[in-house]
Every structure is written in structure tokens, then in C-alpha cells.
C-alpha positions as CSV (number, residue, x, y, z in Angstrom):
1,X,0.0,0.0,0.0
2,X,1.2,3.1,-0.7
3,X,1.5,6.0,2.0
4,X,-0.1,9.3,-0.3
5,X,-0.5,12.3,1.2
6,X,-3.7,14.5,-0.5
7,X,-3.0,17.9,-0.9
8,X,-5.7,21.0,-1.8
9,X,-5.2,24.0,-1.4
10,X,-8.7,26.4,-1.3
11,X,-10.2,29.3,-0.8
12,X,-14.1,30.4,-0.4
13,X,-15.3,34.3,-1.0
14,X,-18.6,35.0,0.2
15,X,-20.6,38.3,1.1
16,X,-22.4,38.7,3.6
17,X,-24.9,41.9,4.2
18,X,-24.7,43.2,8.2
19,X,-26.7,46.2,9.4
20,X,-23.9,47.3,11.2
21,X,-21.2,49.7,10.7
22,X,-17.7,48.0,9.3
23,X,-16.2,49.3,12.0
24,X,-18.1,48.3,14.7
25,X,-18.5,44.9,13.1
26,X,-14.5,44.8,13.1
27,X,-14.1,46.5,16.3
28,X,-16.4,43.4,17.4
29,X,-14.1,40.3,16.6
30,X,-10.9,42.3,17.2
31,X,-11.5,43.9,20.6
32,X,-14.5,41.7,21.9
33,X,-14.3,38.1,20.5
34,X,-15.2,37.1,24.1
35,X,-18.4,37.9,23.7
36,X,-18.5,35.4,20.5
37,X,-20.4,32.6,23.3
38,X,-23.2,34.9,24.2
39,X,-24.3,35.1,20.9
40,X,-23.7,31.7,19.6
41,X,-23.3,29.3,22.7
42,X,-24.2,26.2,21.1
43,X,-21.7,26.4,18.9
44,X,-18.4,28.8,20.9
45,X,-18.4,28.2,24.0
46,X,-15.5,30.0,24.9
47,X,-12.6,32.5,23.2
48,X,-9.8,33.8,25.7
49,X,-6.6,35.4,24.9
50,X,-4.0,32.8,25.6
51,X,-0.9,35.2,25.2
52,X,-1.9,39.2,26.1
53,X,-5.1,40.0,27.1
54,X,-7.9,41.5,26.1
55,X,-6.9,45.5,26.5
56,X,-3.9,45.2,25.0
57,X,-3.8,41.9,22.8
58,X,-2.5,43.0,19.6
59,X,-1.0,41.4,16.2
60,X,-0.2,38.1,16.6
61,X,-2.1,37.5,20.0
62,X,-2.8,33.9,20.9
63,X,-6.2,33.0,21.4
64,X,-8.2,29.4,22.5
65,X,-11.6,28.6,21.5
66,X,-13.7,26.0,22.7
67,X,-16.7,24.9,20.0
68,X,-18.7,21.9,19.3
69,X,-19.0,20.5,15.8
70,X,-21.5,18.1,15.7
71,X,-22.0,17.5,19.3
72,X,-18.4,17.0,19.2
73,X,-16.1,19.3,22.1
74,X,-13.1,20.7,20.4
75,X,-10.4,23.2,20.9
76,X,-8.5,25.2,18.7
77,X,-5.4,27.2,19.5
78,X,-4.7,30.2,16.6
79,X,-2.9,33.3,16.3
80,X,-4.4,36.4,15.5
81,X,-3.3,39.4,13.2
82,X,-5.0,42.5,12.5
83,X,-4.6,44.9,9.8
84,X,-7.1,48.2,10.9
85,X,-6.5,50.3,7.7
86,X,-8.2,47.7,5.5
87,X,-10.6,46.2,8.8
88,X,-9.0,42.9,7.9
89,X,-8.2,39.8,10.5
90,X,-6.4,36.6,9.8
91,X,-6.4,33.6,12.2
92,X,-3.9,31.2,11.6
93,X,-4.6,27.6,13.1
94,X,-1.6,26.6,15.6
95,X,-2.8,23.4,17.9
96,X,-6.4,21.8,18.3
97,X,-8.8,19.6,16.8
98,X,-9.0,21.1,13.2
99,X,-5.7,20.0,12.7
100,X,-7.0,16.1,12.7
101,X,-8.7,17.3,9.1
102,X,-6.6,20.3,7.5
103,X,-2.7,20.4,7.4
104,X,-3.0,23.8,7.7
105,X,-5.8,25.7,9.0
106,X,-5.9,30.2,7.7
107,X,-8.7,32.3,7.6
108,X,-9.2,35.5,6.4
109,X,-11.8,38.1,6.9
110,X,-12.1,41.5,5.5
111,X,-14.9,43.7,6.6
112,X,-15.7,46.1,3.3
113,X,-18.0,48.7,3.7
114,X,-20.5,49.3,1.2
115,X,-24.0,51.1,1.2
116,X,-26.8,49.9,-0.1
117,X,-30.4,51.8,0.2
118,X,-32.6,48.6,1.2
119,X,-36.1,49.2,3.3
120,X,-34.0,52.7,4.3
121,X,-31.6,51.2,6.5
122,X,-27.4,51.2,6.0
123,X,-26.2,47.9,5.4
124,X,-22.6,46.9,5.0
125,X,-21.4,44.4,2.8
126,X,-18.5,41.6,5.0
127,X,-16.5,39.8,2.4
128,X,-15.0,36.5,4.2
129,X,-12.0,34.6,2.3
130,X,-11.5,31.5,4.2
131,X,-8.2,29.6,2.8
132,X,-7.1,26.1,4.1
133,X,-5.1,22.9,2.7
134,X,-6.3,19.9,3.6
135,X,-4.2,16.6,3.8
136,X,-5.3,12.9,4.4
């Protein structure tokens, strides 16, 4: 039997309209990704800063998140970067669960504003470019 190794590399671009401001949507996941549970606590049910803390944590901050995946408890341990002229955040997969399924684990969001008259409300527009390489 041979011992292959499968190798893709991907990446997914979707939109996504908030009625939010980019920069409070940003300001959300940069400075208040703790708050990520109370939202969604089925699915996160906890993001601390692992290296720094919250008031000060900064590019390439470590965080942990605890999730279940179908019903599944897992952990993942990532590092964090921030770009705030272009409202952009990359997490970059480090230890944890994910890494049973993807050799390497990356994703990207960029928060692009973008107006759009709709029922008169602002809405802005959240591109999400999720890269990752997957390996068998």
C-alpha cells in the first residue's frame, strides 16, 4: 500500500450583508471576540486570549476557542493578526482539533463597507475569504 498524502489548497469568498457599521463589526471580533459565546453558545463556548489580554492583545495574540461540531467538544489554539487600515483579521490555526482534518488551518476576513439603500436602512457588505489545505 502506498503511504499518499492529498493535498488541496482552497479558498471560499462569500458576502455577507450586516446592518452594522464595518467598523463596529471589526471593532467586534478584534477587541471583543469574548463575547463570541453569548451570541452563539451552542456552537463557541468560549474565546480567551491565551498570550496578552484583552486591553492590550495585539497582532499576533494567541487565542483558544472552545466549540462543538457536531456535538463534538473541540479546541482550537490560533494566532491572531489585525490589519485596521483595511478592517482585515487573519487567524492562523496553531494546535487543536481542526488539525485532525486540514494540514493547515488560515482564515481570512475582510470587513468592506458598502451602502446599499434597502427598506432605508445602511447595510454593510462583509467579504469572508476563508483559505485552508487539507491533507489525508
Amino acid at each position: 500500500m502506498l503511504n499518499e498524502t492529498i493535498s488541496l489548497v482552497g479558498k471560499l469568498v462569500s458576502e455577507i450583508e450586516i446592518n452594522a457599521s464595518a467598523e463596529k463589526f471589526y471593532k467586534f471580533f478584534k477587541d471583543e471576540a469574548f463575547n463570541i459565546p453569548k451570541i452563539s453558545s451552542k456552537i463557541v463556548q468560549q474565546v480567551g486570549v491565551h498570550e496578552g489580554n484583552w486591553d492590550t492583545h495585539s497582532h499576533d495574540s494567541i487565542k483558544i476557542s472552545n466549540y462543538t461540531i457536531d456535538g463534538k467538544f473541540e479546541v482550537l489554539k490560533e494566532q491572531v493578526e489585525f490589519d485596521d487600515e483595511k478592517l482585515m483579521l487573519v487567524h492562523i490555526g496553531l494546535e487543536g482539533n481542526v488539525f485532525d482534518h486540514y494540514k493547515v488551518f488560515k482564515m481570512t476576513y475582510q470587513v468592506v463597507p458598502k451602502n446599499l439603500e434597502q427598506n432605508m436602512r445602511n447595510l454593510m457588505m462583509v467579504l469572508l475569504i476563508l483559505t485552508i489545505t487539507l491533507s489525508s
